[in-house]
PANULUM-249705 format. One record per residue (C-alpha): residue number from 1; residue in three letters; chain; x, y, z. Coordinates in Angstrom, 1 decimal, m for minus. Example, Ala and Ser with C-alpha at 12.3 -4.5 7.8 and 13.67 -1.06 7.14 Angstrom:
2
+-----+------+------+--------+--------+--------+
| pos | code | unit |     xx |     yy |     zz |
+-----+------+------+--------+--------+--------+
|   1 |  ALA |    A |   12.3 |   m4.5 |    7.8 |
|   2 |  SER |    A |   13.7 |   m1.1 |    7.1 |
+-----+------+------+--------+--------+--------+
//
This chain:
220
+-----+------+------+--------+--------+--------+
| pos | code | unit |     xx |     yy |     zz |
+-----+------+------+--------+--------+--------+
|   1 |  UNK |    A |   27.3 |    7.1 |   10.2 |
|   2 |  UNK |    A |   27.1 |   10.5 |   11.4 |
|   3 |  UNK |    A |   29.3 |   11.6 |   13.9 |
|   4 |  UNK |    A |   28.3 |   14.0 |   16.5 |
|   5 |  UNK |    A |   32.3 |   14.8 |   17.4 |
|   6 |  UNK |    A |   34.0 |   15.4 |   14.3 |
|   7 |  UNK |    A |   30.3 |   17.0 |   12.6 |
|   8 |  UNK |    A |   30.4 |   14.9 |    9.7 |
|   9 |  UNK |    A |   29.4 |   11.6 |    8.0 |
|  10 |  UNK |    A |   32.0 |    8.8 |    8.7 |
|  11 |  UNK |    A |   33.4 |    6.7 |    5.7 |
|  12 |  UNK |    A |   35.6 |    3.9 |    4.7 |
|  13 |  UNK |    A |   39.0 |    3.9 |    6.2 |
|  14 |  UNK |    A |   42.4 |    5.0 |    4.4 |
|  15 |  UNK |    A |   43.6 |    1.5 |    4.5 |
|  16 |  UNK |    A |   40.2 |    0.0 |    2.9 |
|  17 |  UNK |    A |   40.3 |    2.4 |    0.0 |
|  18 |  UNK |    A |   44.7 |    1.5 |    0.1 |
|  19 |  UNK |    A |   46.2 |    4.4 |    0.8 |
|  20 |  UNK |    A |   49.0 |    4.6 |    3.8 |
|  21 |  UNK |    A |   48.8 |    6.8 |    6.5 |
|  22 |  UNK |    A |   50.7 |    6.7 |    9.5 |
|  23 |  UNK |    A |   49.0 |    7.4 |   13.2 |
|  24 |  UNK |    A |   49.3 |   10.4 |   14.8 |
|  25 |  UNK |    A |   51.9 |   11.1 |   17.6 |
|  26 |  UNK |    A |   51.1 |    9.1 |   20.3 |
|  27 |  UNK |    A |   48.5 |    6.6 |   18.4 |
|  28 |  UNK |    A |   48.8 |    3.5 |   17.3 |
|  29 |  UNK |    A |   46.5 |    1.2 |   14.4 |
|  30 |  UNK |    A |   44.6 |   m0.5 |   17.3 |
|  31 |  UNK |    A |   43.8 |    3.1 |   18.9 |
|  32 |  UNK |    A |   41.7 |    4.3 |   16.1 |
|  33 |  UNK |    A |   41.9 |    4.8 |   12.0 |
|  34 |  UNK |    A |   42.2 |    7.3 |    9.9 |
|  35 |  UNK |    A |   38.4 |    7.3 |    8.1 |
|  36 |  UNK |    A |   37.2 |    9.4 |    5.2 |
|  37 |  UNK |    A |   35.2 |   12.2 |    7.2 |
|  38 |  UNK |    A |   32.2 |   14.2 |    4.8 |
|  39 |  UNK |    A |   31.2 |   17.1 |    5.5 |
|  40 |  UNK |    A |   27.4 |   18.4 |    4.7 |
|  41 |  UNK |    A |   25.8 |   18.5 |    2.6 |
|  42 |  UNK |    A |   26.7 |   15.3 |    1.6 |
|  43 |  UNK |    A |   29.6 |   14.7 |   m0.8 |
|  44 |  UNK |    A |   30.8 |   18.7 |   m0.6 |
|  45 |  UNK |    A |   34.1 |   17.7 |    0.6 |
|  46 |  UNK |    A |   35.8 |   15.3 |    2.7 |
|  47 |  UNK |    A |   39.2 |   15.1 |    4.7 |
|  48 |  UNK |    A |   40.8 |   12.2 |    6.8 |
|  49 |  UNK |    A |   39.8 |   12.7 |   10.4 |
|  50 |  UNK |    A |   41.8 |   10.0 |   13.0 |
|  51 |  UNK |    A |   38.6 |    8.3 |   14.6 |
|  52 |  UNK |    A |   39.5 |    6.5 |   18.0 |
|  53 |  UNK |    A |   38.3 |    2.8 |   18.2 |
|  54 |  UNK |    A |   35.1 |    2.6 |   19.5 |
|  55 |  UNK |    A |   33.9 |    6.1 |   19.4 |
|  56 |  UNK |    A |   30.1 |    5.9 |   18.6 |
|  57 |  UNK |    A |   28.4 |    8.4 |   15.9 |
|  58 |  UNK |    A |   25.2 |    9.5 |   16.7 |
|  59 |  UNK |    A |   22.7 |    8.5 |   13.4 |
|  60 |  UNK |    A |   20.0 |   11.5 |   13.0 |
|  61 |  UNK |    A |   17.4 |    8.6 |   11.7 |
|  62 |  UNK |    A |   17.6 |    7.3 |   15.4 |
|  63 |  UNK |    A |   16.8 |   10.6 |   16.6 |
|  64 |  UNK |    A |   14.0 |   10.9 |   14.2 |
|  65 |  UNK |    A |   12.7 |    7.8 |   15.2 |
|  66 |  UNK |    A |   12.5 |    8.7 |   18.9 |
|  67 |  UNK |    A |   10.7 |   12.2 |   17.8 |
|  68 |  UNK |    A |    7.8 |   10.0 |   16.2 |
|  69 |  UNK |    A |    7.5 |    7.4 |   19.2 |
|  70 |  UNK |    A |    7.1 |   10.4 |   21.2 |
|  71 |  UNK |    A |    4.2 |   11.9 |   18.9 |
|  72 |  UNK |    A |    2.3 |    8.8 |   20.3 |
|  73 |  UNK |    A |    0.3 |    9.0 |   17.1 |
|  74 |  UNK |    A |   m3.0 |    6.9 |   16.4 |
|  75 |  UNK |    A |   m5.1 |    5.3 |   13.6 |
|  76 |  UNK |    A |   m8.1 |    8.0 |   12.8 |
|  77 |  UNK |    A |  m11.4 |    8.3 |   14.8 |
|  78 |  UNK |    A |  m14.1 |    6.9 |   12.3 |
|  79 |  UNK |    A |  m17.2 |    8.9 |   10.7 |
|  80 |  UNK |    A |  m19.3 |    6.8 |    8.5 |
|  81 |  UNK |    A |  m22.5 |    7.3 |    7.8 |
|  82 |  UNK |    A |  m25.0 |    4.2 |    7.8 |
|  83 |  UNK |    A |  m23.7 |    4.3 |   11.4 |
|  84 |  UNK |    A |  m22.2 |    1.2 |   12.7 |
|  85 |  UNK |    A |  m25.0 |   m0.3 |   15.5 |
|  86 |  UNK |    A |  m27.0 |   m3.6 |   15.9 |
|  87 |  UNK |    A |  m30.2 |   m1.5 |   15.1 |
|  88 |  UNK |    A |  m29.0 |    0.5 |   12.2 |
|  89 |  UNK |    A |  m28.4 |   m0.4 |    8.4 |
|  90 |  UNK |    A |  m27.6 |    1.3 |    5.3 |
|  91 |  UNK |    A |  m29.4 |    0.3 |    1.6 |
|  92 |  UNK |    A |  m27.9 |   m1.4 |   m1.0 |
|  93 |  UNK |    A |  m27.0 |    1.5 |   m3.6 |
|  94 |  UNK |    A |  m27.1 |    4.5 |   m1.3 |
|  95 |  UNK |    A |  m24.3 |    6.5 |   m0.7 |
|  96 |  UNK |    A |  m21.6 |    5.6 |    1.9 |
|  97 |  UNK |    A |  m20.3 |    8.6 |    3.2 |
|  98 |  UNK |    A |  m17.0 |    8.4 |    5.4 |
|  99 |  UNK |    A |  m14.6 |   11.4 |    6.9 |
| 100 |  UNK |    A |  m12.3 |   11.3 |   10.0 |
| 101 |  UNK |    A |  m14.3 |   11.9 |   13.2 |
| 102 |  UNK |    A |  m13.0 |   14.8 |   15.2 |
| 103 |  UNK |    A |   m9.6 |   15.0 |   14.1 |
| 104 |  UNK |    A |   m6.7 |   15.7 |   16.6 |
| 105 |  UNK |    A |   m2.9 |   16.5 |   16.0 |
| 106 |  UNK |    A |   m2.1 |   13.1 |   16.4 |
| 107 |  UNK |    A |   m4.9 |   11.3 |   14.5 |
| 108 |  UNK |    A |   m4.1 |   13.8 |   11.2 |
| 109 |  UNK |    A |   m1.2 |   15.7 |   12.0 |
| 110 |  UNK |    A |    0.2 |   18.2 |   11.4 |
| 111 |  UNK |    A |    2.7 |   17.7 |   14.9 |
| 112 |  UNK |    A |    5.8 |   18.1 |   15.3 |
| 113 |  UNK |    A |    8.0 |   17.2 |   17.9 |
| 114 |  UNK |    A |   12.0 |   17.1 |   18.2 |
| 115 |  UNK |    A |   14.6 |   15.2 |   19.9 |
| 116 |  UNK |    A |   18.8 |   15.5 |   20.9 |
| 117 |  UNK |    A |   21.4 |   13.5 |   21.9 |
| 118 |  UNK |    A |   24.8 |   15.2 |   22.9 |
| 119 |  UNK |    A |   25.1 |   17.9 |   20.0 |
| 120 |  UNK |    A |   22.9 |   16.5 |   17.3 |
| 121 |  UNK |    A |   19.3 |   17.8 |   16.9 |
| 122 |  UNK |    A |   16.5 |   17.0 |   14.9 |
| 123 |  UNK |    A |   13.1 |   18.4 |   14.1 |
| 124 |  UNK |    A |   10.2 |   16.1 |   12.8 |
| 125 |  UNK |    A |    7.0 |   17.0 |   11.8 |
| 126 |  UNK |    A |    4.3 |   14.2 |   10.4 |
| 127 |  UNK |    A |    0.5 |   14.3 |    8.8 |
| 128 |  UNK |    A |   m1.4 |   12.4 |    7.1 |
| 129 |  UNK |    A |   m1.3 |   12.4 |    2.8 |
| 130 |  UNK |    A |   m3.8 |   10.0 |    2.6 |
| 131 |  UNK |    A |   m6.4 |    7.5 |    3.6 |
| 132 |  UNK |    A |   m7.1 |    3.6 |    2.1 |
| 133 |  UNK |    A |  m10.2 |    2.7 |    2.9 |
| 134 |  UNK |    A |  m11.2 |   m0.8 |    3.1 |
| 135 |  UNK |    A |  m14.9 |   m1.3 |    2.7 |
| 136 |  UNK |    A |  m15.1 |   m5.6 |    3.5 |
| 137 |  UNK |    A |  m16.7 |   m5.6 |    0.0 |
| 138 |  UNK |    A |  m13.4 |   m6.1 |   m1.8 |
| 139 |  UNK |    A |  m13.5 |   m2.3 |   m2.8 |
| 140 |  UNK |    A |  m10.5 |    0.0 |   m1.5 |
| 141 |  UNK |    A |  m11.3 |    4.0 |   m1.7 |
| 142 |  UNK |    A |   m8.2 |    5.9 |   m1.3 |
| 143 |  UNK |    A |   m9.1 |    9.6 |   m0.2 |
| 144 |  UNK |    A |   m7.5 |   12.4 |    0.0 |
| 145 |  UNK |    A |   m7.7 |   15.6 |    3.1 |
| 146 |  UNK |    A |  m10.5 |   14.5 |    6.4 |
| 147 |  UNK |    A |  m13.4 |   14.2 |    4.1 |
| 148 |  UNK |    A |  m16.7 |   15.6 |    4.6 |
| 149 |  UNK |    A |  m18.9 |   14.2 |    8.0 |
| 150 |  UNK |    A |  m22.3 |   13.8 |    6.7 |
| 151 |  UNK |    A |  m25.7 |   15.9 |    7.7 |
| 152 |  UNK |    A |  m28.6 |   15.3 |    7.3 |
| 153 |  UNK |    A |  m29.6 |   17.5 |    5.0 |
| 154 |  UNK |    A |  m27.6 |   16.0 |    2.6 |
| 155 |  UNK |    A |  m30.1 |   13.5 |    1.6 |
| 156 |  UNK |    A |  m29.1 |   10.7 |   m0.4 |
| 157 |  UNK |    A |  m26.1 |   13.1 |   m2.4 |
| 158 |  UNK |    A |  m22.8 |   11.7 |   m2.7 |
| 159 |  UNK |    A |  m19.9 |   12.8 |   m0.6 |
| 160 |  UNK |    A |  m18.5 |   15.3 |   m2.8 |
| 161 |  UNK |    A |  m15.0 |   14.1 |   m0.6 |
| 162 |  UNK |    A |  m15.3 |   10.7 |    0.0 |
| 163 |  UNK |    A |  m17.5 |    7.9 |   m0.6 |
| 164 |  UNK |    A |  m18.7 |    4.6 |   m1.2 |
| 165 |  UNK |    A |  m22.0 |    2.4 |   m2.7 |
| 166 |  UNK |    A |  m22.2 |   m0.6 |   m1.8 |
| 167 |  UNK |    A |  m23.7 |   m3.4 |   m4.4 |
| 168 |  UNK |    A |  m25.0 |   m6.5 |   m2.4 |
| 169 |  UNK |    A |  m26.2 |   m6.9 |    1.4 |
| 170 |  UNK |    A |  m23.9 |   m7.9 |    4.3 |
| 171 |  UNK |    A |  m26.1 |  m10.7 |    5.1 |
| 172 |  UNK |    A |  m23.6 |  m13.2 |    4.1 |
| 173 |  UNK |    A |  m20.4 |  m11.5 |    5.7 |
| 174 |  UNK |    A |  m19.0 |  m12.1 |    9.0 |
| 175 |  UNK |    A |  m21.7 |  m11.1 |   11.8 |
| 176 |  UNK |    A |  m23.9 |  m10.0 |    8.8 |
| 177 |  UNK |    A |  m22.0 |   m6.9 |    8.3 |
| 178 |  UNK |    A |  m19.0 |   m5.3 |    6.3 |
| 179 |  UNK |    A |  m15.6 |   m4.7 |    7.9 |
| 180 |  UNK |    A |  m14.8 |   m1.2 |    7.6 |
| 181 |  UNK |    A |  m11.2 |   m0.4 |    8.4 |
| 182 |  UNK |    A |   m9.4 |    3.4 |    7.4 |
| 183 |  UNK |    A |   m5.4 |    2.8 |    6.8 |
| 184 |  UNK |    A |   m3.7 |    6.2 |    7.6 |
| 185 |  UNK |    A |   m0.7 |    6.9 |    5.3 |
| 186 |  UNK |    A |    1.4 |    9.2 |    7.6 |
| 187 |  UNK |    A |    4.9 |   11.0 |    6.0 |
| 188 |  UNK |    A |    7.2 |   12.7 |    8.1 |
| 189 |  UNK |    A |    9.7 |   15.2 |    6.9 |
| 190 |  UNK |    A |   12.7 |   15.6 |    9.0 |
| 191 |  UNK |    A |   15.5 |   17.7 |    9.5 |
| 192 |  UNK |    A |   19.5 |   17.9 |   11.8 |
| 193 |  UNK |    A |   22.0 |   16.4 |   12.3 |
| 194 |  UNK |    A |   23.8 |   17.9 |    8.5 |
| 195 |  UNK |    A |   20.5 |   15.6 |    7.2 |
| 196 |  UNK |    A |   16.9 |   15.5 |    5.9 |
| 197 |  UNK |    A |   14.3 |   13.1 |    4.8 |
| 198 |  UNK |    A |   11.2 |   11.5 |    5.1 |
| 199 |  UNK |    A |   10.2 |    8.7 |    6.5 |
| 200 |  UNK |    A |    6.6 |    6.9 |    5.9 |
| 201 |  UNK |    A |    4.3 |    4.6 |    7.7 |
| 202 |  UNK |    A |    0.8 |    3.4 |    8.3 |
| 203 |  UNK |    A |   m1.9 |    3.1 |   10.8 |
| 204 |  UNK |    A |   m4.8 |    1.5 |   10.3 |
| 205 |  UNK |    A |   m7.8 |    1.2 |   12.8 |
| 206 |  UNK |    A |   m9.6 |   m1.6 |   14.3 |
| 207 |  UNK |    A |  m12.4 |   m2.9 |   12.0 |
| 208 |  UNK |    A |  m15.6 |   m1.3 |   12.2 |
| 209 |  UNK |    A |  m19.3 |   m3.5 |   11.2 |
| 210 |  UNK |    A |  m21.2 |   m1.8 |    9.0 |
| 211 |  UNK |    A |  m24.6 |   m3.4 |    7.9 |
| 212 |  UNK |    A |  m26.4 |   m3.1 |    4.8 |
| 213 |  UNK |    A |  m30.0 |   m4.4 |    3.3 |
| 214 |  UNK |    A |  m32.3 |   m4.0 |    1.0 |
| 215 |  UNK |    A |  m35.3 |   m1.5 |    0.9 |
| 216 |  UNK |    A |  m38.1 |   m4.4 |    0.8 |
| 217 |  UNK |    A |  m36.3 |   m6.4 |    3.4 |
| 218 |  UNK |    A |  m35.7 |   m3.2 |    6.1 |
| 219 |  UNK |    A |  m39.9 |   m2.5 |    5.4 |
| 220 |  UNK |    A |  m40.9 |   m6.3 |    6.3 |
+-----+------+------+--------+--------+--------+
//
């Protein structure tokens, strides 16, 4: 536990690890202990430092965890071409194009944000690595970077970013249509409080219906 008074990690006590030490003027054992106090970076050096009972370090991965709930970050926006609407469909075989639709700081990243609590401080900043996404047809695409929004003059090319083809009709899926849903992999490098790190998580969006047909069927 780090502790925001003596600036250092707190460890065992002198009397778990068996040595003797008497309290200082003043002090008794049910005052405080003498703990193993280590200094950054971690295992550099250490001393004993008389901790009173009770006295509450300050943990930097607390901090960091406030700094991200006050990103308020959000699963991505999603851009997929067939578009998802009762009156629109994509073809069996035909290139799937998706990307993230109008990317914000707090959709992609990169944001960072800070936060303190008496003299510890520590700076986080998170993005997005990557993106899972689940196409209902038992196919997972993992893409890398926002991906490419499609255009029409495109054509039937593949997304040169990321993509998808799809092998059978939606007829027989839930509401006659695939469930797209785009799983955010965020990581957040953090530093303060005599620490760093990185701490990852996921967001994933609510599931999107994407229909898909056959030529000869979409022509009747």
């Amino acid at each position: 536990m780090w502790s925001s008074v003596h600036e250092c990690w707190i460890g065992p006590s002198a009397e778990e690890i068996g040595d003797k030490l008497e309290p200082p003027p003043g002090q008794t054992n049910e005052d405080g202990a003498w703990r193993m106090c280590f200094f950054p970076p971690p295992g550099s050096s250490w001393e004993y430092t008389w901790v009173q009972t009770g006295e509450v370090g300050i943990d930097p991965v607390v901090l960091v965890n406030r700094a991200i709930a006050s990103m308020d970050l959000d699963p991505i926006k999603i851009g997929i071409v067939p578009e998802s609407a009762p009156n629109r469909a994509g073809l069996v075989g035909l290139p799937v194009w998706m990307w993230v639709d109008s990317p914000t700081d707090d959709t992609f990243g990169p944001i960072t944000a800070s936060a303190s609590e008496g003299s510890v401080s520590v700076s986080a900043t998170a993005s997005v690595s990557s993106i899972v996404w689940d196409m209902g047809d038992g196919t997972k695409v993992n893409c890398t970077g926002k991906g490419t929004p499609y255009a029409d003059h495109y054509g039937k090319q593949d997304s040169p970013t990321c993509g998808h083809r799809y092998a059978k009709m939606s007829t027989d899926q839930p509401e006659g249509a695939y469930q797209v849903t785009a799983t955010s992999h965020w990581v957040v490098e953090w530093t303060g409080g005599g620490q760093s790190g990185t701490i990852e998580f996921d967001l994933t969006t609510n599931p999107l219906p994407i229909r898909i047909g056959e030529a000869q069927v979409l022509t009747q």
